[in-house]
Backbone as CSV, one residue per row, in Angstrom:
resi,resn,N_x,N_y,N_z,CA_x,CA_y,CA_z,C_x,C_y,C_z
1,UNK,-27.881,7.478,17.333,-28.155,6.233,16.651,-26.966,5.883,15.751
2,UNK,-26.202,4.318,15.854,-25.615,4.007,15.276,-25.700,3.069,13.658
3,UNK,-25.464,3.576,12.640,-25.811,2.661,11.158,-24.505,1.348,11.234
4,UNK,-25.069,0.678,10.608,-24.199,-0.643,9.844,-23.430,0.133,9.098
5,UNK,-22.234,-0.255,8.417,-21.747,-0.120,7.368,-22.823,-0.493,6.471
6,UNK,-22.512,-0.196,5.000,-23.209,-0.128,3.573,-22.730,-1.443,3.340
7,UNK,-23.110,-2.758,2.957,-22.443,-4.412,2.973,-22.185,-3.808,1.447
8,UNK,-22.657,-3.060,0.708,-22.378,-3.223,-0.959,-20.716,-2.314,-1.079
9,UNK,-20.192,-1.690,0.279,-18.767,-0.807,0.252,-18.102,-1.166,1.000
10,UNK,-18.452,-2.773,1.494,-17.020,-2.701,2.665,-17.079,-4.280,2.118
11,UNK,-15.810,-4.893,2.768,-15.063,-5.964,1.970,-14.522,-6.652,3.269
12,UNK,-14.098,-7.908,3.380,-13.552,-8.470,4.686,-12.005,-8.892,3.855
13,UNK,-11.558,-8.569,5.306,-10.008,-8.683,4.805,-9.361,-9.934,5.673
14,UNK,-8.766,-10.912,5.025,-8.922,-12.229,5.423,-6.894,-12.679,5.467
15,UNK,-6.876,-13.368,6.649,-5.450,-13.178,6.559,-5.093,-14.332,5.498
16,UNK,-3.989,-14.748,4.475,-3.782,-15.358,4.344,-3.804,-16.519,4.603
17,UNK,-3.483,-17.154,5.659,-3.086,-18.067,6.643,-4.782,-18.945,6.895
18,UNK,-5.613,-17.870,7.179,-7.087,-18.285,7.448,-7.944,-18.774,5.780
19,UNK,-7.267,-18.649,4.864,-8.663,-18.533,3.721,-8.686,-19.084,3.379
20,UNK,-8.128,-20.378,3.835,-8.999,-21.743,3.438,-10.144,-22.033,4.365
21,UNK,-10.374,-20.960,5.762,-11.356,-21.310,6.313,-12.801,-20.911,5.574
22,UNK,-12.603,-19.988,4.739,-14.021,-19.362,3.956,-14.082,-19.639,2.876
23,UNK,-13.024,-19.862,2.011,-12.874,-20.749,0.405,-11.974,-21.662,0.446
24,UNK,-12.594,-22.447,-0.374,-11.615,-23.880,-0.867,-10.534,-23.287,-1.890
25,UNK,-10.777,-22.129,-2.649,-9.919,-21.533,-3.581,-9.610,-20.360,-3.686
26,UNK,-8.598,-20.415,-4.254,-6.861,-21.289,-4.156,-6.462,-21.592,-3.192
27,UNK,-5.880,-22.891,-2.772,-5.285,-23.051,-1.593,-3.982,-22.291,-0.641
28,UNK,-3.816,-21.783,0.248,-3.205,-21.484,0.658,-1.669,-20.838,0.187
29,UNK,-1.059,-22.193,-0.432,-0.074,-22.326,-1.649,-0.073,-21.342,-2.734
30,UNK,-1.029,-21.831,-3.361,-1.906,-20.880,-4.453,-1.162,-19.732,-4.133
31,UNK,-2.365,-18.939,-3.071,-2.221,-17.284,-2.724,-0.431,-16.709,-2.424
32,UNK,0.024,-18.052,-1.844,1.472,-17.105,-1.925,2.322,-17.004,-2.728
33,UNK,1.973,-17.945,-3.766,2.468,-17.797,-5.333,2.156,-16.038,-5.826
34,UNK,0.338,-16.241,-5.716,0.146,-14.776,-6.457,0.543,-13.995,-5.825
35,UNK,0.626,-14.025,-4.309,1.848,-12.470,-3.866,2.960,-12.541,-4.029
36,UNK,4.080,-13.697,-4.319,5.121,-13.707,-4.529,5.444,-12.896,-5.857
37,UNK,4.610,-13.252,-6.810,4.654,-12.330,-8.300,3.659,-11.446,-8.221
38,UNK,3.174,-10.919,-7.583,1.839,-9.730,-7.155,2.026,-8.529,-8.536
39,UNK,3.343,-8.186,-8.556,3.814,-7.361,-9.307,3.553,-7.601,-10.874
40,UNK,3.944,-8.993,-10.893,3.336,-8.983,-12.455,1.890,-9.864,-12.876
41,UNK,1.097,-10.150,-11.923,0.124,-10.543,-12.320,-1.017,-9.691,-11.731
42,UNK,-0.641,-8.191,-11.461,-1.953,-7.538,-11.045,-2.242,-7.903,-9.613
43,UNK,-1.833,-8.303,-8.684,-2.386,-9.280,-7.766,-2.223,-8.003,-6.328
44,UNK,-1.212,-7.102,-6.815,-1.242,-6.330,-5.557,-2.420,-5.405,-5.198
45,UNK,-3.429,-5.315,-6.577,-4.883,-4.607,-5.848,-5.034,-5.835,-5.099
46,UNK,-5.169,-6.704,-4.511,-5.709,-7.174,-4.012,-5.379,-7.509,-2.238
47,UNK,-4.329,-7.098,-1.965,-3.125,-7.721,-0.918,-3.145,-5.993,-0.118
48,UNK,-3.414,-6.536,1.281,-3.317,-5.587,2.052,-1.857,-5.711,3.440
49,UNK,-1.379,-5.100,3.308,-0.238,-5.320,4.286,-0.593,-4.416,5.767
50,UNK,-0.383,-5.399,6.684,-0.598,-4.550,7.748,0.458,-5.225,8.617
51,UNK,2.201,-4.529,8.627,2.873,-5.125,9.379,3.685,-6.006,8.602
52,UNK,3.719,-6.988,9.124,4.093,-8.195,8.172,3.038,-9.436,8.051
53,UNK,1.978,-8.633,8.578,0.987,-9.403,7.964,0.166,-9.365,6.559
54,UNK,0.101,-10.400,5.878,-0.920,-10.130,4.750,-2.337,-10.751,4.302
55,UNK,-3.080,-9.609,4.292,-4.556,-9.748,4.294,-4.648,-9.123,2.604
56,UNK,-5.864,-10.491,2.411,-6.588,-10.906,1.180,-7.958,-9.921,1.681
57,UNK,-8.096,-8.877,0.585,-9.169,-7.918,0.237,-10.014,-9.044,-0.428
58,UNK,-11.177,-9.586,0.155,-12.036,-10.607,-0.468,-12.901,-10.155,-1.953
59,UNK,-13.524,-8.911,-1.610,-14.174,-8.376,-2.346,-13.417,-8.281,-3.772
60,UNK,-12.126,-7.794,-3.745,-10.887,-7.689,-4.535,-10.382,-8.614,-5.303
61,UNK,-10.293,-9.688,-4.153,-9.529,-10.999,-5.104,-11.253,-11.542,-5.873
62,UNK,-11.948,-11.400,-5.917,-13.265,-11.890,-6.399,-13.185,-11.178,-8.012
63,UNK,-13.220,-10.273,-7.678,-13.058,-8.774,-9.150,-11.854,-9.199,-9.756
64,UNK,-10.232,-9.636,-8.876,-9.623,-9.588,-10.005,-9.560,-10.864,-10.931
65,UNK,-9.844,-11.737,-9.709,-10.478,-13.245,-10.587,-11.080,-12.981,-11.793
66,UNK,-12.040,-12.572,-11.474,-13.440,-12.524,-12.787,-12.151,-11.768,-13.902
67,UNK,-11.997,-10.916,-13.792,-10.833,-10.032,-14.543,-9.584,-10.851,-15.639
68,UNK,-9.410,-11.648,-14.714,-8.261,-12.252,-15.239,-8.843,-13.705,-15.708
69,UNK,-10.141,-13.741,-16.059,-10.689,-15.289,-16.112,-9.551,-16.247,-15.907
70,UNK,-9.607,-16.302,-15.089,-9.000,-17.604,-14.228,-7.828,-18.186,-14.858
71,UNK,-6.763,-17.197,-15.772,-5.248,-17.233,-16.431,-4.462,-17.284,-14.768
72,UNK,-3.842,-17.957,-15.197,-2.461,-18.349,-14.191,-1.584,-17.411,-13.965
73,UNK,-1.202,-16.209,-14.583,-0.304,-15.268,-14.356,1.193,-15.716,-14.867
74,UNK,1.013,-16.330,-15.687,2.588,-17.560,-16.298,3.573,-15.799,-16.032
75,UNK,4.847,-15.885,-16.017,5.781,-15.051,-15.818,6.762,-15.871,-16.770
């Protein structure tokens, strides 16, 4: 017999490119700002690299949102 994953420990990992298909926010733009400075705004918990692709940890960018109440990351 096979189980589901646990939905409260697993997270969908969303490519960049796609996440305006599941949120309106931040646009596209937005997100490559916060990986461009990932480094200084905390943003790399959130950024999964596979390749040269980059996937948005949903669960992640949700937490670090709340975290950072919604500050801009000014540099």
């Amino acid at each position: 017999m096979t189980t589901s994953p646990d939905p409260s420990t697993t997270t969908r990992l969303i490519p960049v490119t796609q996440w305006s298909k599941y949120h309106p926010w931040p646009p596209v733009g937005g997100l490559r700002h916060l990986i461009f400075y990932a480094t200084k705004n905390g943003f790399e918990a959130v950024i999964r690299r596979c390749g040269r692709r980059v996937l948005i940890d949903e669960a992640a960018f949700f937490d670090w949102a709340r975290s950072n109440g919604g500050s801009n990351g000014r540099h």
